[in-house]
VOMI-591737 format. One line per 2 residues: number of its first residue (from 1); their letters; for each residue x, z, y of N, C-alpha, C, O. Coordinates in steps of 0.001 Angstrom, whole numbers. Layout:
N
NUM = A = X:Z:Y:X:Z:Y:X:Z:Y:X:Z:Y  ...
***
This chain:
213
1 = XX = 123361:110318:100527:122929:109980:99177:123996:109120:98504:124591:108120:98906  124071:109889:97221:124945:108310:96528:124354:107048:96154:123183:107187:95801
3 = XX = 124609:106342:96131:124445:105216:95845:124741:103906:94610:125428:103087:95220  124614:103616:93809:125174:102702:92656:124204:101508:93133:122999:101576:93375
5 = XX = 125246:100160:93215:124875:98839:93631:125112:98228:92944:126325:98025:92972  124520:97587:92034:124661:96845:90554:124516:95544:91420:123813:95486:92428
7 = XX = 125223:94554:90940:125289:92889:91841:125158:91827:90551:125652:92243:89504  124676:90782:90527:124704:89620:89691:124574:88395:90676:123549:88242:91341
9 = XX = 125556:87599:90743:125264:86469:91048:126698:86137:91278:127568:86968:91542  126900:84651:91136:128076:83933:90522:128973:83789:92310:130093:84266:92488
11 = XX = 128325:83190:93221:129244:82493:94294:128619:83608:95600:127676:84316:95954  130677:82835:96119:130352:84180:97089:130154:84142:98420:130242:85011:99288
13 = XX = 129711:82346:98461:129117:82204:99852:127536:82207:99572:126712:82111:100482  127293:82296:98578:125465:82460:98519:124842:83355:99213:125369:84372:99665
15 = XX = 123434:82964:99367:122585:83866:99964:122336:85251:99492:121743:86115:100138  122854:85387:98282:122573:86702:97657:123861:87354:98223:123816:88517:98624
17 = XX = 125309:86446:98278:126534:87569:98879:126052:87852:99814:126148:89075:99914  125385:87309:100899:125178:87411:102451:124229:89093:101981:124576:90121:102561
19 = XX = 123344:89129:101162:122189:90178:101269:122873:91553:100879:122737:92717:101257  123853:90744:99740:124728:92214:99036:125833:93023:100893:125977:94049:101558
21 = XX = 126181:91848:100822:127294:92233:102544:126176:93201:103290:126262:94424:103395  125161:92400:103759:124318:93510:104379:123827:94499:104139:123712:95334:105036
23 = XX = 123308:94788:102692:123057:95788:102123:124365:96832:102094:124071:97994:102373  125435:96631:101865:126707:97649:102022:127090:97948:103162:127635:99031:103374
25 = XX = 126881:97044:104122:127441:97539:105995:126482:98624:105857:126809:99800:106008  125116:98187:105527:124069:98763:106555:123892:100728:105326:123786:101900:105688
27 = XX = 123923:100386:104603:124023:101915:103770:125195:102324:104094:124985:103481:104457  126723:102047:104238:127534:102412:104667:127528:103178:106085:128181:104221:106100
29 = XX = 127023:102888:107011:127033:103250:108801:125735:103542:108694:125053:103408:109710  125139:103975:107534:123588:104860:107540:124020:106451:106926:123346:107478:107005
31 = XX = 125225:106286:106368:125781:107486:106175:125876:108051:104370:126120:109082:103743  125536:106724:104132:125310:107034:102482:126925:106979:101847:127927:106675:102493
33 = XX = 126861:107410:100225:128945:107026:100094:128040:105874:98669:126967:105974:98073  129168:104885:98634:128383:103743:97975:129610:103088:96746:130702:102599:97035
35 = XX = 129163:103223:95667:129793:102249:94566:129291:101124:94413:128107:100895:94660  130364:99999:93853:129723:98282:93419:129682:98427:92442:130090:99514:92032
37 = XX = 129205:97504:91537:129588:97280:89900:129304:95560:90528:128203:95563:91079  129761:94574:90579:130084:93413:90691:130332:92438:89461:131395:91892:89168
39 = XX = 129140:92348:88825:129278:92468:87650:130195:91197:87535:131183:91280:86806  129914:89925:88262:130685:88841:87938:131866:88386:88524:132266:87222:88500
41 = XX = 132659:89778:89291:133703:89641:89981:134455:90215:88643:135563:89862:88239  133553:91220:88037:133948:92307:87178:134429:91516:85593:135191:92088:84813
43 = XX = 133895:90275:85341:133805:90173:84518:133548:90786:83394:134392:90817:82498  132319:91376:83270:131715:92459:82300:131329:92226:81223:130114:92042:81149
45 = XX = 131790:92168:80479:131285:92080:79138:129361:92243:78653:128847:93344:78459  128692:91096:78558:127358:91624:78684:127379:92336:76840:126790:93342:76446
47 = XX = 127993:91678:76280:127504:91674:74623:126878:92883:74041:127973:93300:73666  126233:93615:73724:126830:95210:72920:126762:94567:71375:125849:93980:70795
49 = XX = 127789:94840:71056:128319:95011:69683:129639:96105:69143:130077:97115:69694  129967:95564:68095:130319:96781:67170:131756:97523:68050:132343:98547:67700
51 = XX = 132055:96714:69180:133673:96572:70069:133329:97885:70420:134238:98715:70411  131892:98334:70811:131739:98734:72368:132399:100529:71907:132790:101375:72711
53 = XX = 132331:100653:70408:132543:102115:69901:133740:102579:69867:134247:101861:69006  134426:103188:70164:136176:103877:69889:136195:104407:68502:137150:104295:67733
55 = XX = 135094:104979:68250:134980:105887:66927:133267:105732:65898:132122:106077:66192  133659:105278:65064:132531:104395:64224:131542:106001:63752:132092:107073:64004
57 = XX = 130689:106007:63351:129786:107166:62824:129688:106572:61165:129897:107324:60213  129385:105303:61022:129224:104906:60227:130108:103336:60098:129954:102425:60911
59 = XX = 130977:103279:58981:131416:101295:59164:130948:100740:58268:131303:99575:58084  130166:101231:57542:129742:100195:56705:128743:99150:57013:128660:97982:56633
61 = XX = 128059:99813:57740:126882:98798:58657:126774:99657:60031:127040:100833:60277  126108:98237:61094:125923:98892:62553:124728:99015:62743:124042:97998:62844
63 = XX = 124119:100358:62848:123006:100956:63631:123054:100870:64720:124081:101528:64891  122662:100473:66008:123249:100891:67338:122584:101906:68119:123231:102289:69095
65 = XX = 121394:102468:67927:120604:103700:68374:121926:104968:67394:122552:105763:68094  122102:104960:66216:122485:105805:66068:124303:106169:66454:124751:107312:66536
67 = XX = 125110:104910:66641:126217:104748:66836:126185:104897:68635:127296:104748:69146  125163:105142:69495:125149:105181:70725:125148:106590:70974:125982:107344:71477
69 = XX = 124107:106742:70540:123855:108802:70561:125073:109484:69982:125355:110601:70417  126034:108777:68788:127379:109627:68455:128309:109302:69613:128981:110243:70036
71 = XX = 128462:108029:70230:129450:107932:71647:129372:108762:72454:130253:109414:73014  127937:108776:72580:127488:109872:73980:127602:111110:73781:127096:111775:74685
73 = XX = 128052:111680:72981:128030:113100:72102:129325:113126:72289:129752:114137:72848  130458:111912:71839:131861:112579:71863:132570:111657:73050:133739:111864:73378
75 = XX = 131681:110522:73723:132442:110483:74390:133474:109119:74502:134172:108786:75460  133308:108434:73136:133469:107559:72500:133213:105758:72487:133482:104922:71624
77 = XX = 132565:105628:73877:132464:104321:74175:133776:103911:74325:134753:104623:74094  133804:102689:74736:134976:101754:75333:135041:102231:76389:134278:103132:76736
79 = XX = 136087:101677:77248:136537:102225:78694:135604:101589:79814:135204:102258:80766  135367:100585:79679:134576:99961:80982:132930:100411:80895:132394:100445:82003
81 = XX = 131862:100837:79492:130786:101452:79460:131065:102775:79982:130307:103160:80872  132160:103685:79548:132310:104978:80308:132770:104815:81661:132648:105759:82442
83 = XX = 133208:103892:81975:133221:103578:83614:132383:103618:84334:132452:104403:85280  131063:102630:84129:129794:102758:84167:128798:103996:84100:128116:104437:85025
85 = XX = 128839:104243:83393:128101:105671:83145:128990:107067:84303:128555:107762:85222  129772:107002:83926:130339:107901:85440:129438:107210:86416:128538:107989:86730
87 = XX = 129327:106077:87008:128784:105733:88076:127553:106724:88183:127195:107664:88892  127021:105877:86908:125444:105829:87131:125075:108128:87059:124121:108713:87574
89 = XX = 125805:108523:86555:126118:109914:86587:126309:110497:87998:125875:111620:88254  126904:109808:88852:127263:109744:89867:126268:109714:91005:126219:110553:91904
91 = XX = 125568:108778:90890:124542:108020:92095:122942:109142:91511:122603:109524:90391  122174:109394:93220:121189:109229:92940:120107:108348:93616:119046:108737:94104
93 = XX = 120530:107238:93555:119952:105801:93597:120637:104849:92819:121866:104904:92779  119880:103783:92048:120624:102810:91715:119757:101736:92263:118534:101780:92130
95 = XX = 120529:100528:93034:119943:99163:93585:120250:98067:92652:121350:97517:92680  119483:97785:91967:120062:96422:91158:119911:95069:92095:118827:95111:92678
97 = XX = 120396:94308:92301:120315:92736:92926:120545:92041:92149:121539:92221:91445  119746:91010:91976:120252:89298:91111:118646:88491:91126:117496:88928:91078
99 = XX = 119324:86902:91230:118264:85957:91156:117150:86229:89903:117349:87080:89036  116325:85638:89936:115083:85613:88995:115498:84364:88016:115330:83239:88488
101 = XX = 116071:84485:86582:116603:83609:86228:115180:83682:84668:115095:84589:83841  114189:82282:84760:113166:82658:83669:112650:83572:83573:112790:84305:82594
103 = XX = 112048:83774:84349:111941:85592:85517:111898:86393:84894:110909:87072:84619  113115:86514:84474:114280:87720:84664:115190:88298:84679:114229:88399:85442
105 = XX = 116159:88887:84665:117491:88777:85076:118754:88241:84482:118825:87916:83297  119481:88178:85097:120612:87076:84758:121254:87801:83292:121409:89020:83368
107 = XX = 121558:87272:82237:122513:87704:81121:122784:88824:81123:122324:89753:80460  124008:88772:82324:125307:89562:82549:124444:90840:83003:124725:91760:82234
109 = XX = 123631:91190:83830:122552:92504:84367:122066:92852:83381:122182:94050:83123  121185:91816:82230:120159:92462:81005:121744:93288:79959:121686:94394:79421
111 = XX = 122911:92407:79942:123487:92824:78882:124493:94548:79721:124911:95414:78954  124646:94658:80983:124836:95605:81578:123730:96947:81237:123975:98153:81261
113 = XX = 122705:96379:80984:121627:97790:80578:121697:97479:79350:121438:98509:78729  121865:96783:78760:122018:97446:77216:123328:97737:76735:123424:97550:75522
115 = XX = 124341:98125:77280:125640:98634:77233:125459:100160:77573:125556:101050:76728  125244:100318:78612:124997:101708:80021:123956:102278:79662:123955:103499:79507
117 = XX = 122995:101625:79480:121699:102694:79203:121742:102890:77775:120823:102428:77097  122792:103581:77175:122594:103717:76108:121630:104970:75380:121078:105839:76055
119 = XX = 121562:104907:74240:120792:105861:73545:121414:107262:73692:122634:107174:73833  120946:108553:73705:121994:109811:74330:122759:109762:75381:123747:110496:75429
121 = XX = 122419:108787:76549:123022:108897:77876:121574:108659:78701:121069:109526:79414  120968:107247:78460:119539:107105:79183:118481:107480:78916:117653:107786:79774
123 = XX = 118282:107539:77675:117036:108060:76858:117586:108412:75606:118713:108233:75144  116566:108951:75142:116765:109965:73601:115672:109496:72181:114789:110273:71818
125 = XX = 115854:108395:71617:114820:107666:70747:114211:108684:69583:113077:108700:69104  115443:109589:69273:115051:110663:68425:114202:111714:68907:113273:112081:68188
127 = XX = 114423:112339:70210:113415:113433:70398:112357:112681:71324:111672:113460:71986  112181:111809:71441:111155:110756:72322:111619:111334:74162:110687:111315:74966
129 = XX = 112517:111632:74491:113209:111412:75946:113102:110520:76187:114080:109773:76167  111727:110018:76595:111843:108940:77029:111004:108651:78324:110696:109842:78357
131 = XX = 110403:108172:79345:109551:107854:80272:109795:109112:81247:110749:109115:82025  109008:110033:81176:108989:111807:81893:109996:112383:81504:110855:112809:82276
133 = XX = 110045:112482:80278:112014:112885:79790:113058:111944:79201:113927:112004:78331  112383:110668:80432:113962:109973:80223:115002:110774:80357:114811:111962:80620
135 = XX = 116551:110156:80165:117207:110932:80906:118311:111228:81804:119291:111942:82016  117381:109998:82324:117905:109574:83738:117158:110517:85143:117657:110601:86266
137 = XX = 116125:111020:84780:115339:111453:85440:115821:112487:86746:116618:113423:86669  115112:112032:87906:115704:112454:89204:116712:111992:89869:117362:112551:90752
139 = XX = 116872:110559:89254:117152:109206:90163:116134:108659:90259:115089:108769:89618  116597:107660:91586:115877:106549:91677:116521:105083:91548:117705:104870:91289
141 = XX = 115587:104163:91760:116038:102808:91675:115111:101722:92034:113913:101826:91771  115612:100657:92636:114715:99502:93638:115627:98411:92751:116619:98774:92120
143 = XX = 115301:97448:92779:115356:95583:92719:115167:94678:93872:114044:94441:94318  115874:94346:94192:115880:92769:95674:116684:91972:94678:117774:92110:94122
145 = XX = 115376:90775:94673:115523:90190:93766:115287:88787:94698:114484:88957:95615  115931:87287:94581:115375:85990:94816:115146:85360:93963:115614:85539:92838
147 = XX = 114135:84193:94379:113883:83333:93504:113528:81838:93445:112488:81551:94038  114065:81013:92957:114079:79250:93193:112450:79237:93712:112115:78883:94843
149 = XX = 111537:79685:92681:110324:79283:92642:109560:79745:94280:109818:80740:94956  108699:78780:94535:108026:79646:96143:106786:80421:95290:106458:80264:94114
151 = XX = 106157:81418:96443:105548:82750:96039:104484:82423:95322:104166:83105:94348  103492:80881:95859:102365:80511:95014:102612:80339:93429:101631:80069:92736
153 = XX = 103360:80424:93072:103995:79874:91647:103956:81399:90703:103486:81433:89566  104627:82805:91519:104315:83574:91274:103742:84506:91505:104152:85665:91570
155 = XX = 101995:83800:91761:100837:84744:92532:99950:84554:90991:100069:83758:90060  98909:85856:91294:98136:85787:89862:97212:84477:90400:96859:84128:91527
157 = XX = 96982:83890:88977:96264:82120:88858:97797:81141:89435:97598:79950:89674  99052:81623:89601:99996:81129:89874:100634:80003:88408:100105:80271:87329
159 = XX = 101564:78978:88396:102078:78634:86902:102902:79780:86498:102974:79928:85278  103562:80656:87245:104733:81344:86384:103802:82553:86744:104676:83411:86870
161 = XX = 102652:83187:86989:101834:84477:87320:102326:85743:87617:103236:86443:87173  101558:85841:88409:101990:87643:89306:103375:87991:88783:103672:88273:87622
163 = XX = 104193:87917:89881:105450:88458:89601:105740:89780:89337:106707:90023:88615  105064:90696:89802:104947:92193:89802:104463:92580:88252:104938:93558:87674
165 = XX = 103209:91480:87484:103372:91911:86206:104551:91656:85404:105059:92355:84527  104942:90366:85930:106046:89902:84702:107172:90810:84704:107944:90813:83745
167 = XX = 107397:91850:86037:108589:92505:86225:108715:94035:85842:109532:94912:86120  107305:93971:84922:107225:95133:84789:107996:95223:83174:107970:96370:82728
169 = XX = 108506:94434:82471:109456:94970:81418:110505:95627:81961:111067:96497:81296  110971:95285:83374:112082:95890:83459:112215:97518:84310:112973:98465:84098
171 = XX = 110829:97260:85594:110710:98410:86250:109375:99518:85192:109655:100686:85462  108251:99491:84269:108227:99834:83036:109379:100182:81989:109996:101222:81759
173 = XX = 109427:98781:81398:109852:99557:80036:111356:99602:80212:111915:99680:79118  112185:99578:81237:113307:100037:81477:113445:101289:82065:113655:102378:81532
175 = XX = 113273:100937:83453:113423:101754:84346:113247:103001:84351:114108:103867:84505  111410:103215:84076:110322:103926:84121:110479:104949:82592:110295:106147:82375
177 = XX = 110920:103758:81711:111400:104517:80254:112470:105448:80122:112602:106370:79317  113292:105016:81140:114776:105778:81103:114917:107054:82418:115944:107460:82962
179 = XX = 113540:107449:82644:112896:108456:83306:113247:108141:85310:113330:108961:86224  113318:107256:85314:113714:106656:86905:112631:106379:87374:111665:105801:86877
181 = XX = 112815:106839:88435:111330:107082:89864:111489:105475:90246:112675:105168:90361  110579:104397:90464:111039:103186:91178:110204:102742:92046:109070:102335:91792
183 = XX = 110891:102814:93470:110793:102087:94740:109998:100980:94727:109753:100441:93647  109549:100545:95757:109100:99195:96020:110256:97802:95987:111084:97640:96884
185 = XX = 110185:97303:95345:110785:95917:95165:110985:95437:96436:110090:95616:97263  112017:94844:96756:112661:93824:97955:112372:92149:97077:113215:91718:96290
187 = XX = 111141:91423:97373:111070:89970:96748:111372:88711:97519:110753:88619:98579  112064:87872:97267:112424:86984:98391:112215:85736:97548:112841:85557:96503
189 = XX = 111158:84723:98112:110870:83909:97721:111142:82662:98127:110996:82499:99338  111644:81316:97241:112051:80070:97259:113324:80252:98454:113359:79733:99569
191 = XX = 114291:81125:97846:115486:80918:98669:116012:79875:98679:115996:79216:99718  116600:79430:97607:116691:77985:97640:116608:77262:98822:117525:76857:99535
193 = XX = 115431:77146:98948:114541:75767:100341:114499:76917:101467:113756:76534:102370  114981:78070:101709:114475:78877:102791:115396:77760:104228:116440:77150:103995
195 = XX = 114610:77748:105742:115852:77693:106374:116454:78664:106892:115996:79781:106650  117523:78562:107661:118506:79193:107952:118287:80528:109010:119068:81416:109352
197 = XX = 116724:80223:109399:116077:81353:110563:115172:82229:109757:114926:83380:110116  114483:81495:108259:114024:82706:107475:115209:83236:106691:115124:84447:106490
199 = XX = 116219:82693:106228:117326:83680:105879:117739:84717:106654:117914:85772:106045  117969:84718:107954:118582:85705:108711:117284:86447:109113:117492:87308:109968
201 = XX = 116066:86336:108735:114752:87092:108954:114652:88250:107824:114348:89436:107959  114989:87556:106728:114923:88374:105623:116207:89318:105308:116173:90277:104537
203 = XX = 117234:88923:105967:118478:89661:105605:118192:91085:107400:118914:92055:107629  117412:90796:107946:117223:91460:108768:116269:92662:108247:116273:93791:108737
205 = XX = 115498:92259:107235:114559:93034:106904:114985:93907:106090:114610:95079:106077  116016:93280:105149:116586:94280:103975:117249:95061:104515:117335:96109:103875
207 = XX = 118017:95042:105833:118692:95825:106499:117466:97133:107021:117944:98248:107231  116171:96974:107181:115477:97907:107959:115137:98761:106533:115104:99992:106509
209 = XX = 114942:98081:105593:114186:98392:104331:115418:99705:103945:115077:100830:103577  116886:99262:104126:117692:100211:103745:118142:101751:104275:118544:102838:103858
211 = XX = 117620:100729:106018:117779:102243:106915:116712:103229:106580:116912:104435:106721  115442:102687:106086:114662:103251:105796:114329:104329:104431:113336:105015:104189
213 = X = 115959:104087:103487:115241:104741:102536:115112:106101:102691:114475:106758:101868
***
């Protein structure tokens, strides 16, 4: 299977490098062929604005549904969004990873899907391609995600509540919108304070979770 491994997180002795390392040995010597997008090795541009076009549809003002669907038509993004999109063209899995930041993802990941998933590449706003005819459809995609907060915090009657609802803007109205089948979530809670025997418990697990897909 191919594979696309979307990464967010800043340092590279963290617990999240340790999960990303394992996650690539262990899909690697499982027989899968595997791309990174590293976003903050990558220094990726999260922004979308008027840069992201080679060839304007319109300059007098920016639409970006309609200036996305003319890129994707000719082809016309910047070089590092068509980089991207080969990937994601590429893979049929995508793994996103990154901390739970105000639960939900870091900048640099939210501004990565609104670059990549553009209009006439992920979905189609004009003919409603969207959800069942996303059109992404016949990939898949999972989230292993950590988070400062411990699990009571995000249990329903929790202060920050059921994590699984709050995450549904992204595995919903992303994911699910842009016609992608999605996996069960990898959740790892109060990494932060974990010790050093539930870290290597959980990095053991993501390893089974992977042999398993």
């Amino acid at each position: 299977m191919n594979i696309l491994y979307i990464y967010a997180h800043q340092e590279p002795a963290s617990f999240n490098a340790a999960l990303k390392t394992t996650a690539l040995e262990t899909l690697k010597n499982t027989g899968h062929d595997i791309k990174v997008s590293d976003l903050y090795a990558m220094k990726f541009k999260p922004v979308l604005d008027a840069s992201d076009f080679l060839q304007r549809k319109k300059t007098d003002i920016l639409s970006l549904f309609p200036e996305q669907i003319n890129a994707s038509k000719t082809g016309t993004f910047v070089s590092d969004i068509m980089e991207e999109m080969e990937k994601v063209k590429w893979a049929d899995l995508l793994i996103f990873q990154f901390p739970i930041y105000f639960t939900g993802m870091p900048a640099i990941m939210k501004g990565w899907i609104d670059r990549v998933f553009a209009a006439g590449f992920a979905f189609d706003p004009i003919t409603q391609g969207v959800y069942d005819k996303g059109l992404l459809k016949g990939k898949k995609v999972m989230i292993t995600i950590t988070t400062g907060a411990d699990e009571s915090l995000y249990s329903k009657g929790g202060a920050h509540g059921d994590i699984n609802e709050l995450l549904k803007y992204i595995t919903h109205c992303i994911f699910e919108y842009t016609g992608l089948e999605v996996l069960p979530s990898y959740i790892m809670f109060a990494a932060n304070s974990q010790s050093r025997e539930t870290g290597k418990q959980r990095l053991e697990r993501y390893r089974e979770i992977l042999q398993n897909l």
